[in-house]
C-alpha positions in Angstrom: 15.0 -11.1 -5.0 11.8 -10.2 -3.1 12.2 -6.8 -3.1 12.6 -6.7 -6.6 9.4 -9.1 -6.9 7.4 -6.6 -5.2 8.4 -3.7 -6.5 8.1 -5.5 -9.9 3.9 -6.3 -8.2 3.6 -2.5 -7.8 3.6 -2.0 -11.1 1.1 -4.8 -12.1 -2.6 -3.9 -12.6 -3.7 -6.5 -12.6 -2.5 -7.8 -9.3 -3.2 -4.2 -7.7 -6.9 -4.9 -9.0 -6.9 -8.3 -7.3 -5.1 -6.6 -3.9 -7.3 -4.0 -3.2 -10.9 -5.8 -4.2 -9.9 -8.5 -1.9 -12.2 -8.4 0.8 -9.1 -8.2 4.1 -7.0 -6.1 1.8 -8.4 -2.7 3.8 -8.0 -4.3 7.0 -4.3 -5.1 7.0 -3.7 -1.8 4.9 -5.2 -0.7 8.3 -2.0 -1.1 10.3 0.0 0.9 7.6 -2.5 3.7 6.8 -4.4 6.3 9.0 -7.8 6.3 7.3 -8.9 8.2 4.1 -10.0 11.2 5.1 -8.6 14.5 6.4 -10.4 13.9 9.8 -9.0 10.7 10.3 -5.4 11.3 9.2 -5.5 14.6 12.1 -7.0 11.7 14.7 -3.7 9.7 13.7 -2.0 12.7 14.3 -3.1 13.8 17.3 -3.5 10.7 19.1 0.8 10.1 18.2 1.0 13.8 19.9 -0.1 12.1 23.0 2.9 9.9 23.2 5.6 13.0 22.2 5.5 11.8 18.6 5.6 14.3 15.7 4.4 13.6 11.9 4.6 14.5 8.4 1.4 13.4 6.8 1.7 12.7 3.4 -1.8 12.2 1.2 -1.0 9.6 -0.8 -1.6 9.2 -5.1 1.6 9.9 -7.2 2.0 10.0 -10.7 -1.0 12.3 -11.7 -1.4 13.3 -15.0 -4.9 15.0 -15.0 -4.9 18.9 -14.0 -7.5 18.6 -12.1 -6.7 16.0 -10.1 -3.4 17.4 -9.6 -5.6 21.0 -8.0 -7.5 18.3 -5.8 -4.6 17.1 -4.7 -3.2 20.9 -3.6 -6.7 21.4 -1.8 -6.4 18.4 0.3 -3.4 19.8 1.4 -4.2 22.9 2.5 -7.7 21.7 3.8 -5.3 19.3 5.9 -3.1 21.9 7.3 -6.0 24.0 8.6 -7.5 21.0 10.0 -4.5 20.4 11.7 -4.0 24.1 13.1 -7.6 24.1 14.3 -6.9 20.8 16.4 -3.6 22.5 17.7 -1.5 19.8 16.4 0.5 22.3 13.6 2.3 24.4 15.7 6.3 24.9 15.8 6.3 22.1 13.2 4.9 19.2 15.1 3.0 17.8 12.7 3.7 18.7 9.0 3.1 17.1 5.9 5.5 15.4 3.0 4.3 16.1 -0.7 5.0 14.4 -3.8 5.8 16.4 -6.8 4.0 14.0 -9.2 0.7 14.1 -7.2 0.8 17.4 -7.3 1.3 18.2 -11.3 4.9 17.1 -12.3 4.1 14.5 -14.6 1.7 16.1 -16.8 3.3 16.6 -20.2 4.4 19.9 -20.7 4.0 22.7 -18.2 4.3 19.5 -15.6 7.0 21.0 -13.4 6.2 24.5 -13.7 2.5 23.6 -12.1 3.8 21.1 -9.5 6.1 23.8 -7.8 3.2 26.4 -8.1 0.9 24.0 -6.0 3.7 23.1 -4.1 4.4 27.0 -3.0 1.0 27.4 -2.0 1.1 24.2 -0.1 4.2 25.9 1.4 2.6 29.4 1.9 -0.2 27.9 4.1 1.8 26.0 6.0 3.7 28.8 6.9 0.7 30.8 7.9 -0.1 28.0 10.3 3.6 27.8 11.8 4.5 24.3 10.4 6.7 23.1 7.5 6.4 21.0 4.2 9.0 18.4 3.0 9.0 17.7 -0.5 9.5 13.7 -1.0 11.8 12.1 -3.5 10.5 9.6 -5.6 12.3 7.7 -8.4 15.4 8.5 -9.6 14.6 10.6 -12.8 12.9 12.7 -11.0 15.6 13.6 -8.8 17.3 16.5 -10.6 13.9 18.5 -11.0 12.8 17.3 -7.6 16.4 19.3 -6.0 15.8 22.1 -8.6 12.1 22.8 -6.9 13.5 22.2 -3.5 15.7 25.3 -4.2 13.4 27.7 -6.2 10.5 26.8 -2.8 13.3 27.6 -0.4 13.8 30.9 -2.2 10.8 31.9 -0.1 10.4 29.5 2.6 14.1 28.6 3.5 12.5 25.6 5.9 11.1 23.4 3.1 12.8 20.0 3.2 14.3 17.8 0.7 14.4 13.5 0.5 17.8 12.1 0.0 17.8 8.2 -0.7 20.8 6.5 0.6 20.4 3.7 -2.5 21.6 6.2 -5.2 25.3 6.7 -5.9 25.1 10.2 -6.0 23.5 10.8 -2.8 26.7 11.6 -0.7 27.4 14.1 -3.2 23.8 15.9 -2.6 24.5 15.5 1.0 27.8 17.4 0.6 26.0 20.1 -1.3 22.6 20.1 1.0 24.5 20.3 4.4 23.9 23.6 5.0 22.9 25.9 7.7 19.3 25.5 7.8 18.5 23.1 5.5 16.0 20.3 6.6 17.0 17.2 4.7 15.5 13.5 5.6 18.0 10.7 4.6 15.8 7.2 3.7 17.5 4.1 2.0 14.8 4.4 -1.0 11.7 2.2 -1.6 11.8 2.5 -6.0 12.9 -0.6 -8.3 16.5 1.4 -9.5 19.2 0.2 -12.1 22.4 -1.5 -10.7 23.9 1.9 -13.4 22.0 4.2 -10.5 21.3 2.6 -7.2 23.3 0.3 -5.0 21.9 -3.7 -5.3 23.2 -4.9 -1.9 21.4 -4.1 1.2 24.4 -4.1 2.9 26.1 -1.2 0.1 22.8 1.2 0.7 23.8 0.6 4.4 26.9 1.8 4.1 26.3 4.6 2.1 23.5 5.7 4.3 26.1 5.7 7.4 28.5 8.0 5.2 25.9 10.0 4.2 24.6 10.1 8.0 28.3 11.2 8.5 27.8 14.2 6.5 24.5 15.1 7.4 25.6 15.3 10.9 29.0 16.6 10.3 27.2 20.0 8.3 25.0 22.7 9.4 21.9 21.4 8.1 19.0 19.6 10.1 19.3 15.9 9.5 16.1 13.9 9.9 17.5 10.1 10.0 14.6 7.9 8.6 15.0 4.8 9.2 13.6 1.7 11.2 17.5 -0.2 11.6 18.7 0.1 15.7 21.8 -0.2 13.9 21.6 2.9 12.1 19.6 4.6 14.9 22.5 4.2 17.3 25.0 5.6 14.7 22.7 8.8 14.3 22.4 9.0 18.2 26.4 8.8 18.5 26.9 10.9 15.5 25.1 13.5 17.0 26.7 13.3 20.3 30.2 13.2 18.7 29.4 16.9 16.7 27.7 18.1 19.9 24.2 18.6 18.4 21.6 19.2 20.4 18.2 17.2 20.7 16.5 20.1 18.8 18.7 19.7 15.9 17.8 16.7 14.0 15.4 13.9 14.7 14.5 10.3 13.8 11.5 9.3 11.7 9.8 6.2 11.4 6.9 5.0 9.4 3.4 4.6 10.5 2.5 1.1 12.0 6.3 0.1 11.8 7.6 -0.3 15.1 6.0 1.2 17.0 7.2 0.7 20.9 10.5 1.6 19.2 9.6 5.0 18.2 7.9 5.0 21.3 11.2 4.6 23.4 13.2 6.9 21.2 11.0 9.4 21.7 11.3 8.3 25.7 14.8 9.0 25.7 14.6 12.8 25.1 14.8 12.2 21.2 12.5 14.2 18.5 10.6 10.9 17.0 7.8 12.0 13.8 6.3 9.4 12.0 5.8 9.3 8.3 1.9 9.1 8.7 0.1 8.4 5.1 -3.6 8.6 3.9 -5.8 8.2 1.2 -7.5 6.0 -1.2 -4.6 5.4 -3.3 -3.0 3.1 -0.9 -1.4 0.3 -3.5 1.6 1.6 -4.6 2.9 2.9 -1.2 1.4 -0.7 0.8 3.7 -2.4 -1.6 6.8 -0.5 -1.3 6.5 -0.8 2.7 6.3 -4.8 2.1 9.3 -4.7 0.0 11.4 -2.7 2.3 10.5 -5.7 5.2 10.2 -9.2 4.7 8.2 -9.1 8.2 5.6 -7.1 6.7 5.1 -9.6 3.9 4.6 -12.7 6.2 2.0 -10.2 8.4 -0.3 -9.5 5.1 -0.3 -13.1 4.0 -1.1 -14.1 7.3 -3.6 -11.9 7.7 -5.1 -13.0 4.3 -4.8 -16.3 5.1 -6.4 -16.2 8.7 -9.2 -13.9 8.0 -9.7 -13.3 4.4 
């Protein structure tokens, strides 16, 4: 019933007007997202680097209808991967960046898709000229089709681009059965969008069990799995998963989100494991903060504290 409050919040402007004036609002959004700048979203990066921890930086802002903001969006990209070349943090992949389809064009009525996947391949093209990688996120689920379809026309060029599954759907272990093959970079999330019961499992405890037979898959198949998620549970199944099909620690990794926790990603990373974080910036902050508080009830009791105690 949270969960589906919040997400139900997301969509409110009024409340995200009342959220993001309040005067502690930036503070606690602090903890959950590096800065709003390119500069500061490469400090993030490197100072995770330090501890062995890679990232995919996403910029955040979804939904974009305007063309212009949509070209904006594709510059602040590439302006972010040279950033991150220059500060040597790019290299075999260890930090790339995670791009939304709708912040990059696919909304906007009409020729929507056809411009997203053209900023999206030159997103792609200069992150291959800096030796890193892009992963296309998913985002709600009737988006997913087109989202797949770009996935595939990108990877005509840059086989490396990876896709977003999201445990939560029914069809997912379906896509993973058709994604799981040599090559092909796929991160496997639970899902963070308010879905119908006719799409999306209700019960946390149905999206975990489809996300362990998706895992199954994933790990079973060809591909490169990147298990995101922040349950040990389901961390020890991907560790055990990919001892039992013999993989080694080059070929899949965990990912974690940025300020969620962190001595955890810091030990899996300890133990030999590939550990990126999901590492998001930007001014447009709302939607994702409330997502992240509806995925944890923990993260709900730390803003209201924090509103509370020093708002």
């Amino acid at each position: 019933m949270l969960r589906g409050a919040l997400l139900q919040i997301s969509e409110s402007d009024s409340v995200r007007s009342a959220v993001v004036k309040a005067p502690m609002s930036r503070a606690v959004v602090a903890r959950y997202v590096a800065g709003e700048t390119v500069p500061e979203a490469v400090g993030s990066a490197a100072e995770l680097q330090t501890t062995h921890r890679m990232t995919t930086i996403d910029h955040l802002g979804e939904d974009v209808t305007d063309r212009a903001q949509a070209e904006h969006t594709r510059d602040v990209y590439v302006a972010l991967l040279d950033a991150l070349a220059e500060q040597d943090l790019a290299a075999d992949g260890r930090a790339e960046v995670s791009v939304k389809l709708s912040a990059v064009g696919q909304a906007i009525p009409g020729d929507g898709d056809a411009m997203a996947l053209e900023h999206a391949r030159e997103i792609c093209a200069a992150a291959q000229r800096l030796g890193t990688t892009v992963t296309i996120d998913m985002e709600d689920h009737t988006t997913t089709d087109r989202t797949l379809e770009a996935v595939r026309a990108l990877r005509a060029d840059f086989p490396w681009v990876g896709a977003v599954l999201q445990s939560y759907l029914h069809r997912t272990e379906a896509d993973c059965r058709d994604l799981a093959h040599e090559g092909s970079r796929i991160r496997l999330c639970k899902g963070a969008y308010k879905e119908p019961e006719s799409v999306a499992y209700q019960d946390g405890t149905d999206v975990d069990l489809s996300y362990v037979r998706c895992l199954k898959v994933l790990m079973a198949g060809q591909g490169y799995p990147m298990v995101a998620t922040h349950d040990p549970r389901l961390v020890e199944i991907g560790s055990a998963l990919a001892k039992h099909h013999d993989r080694s620690a080059d070929s899949y990794e965990f990912q974690m989100l940025y300020g969620v926790r962190d001595l955890e990603q810091k030990r899996i990373a300890d133990r030999g494991h590939q550990m990126r974080v999901y590492l998001p910036f930007g001014e447009d902050w709302y939607g994702y903060l409330v997502r992240r508080l509806a995925e944890r009830p923990a993260n709900v009791r730390f803003f209201l504290r924090s509103l509370a105690t020093r708002g």
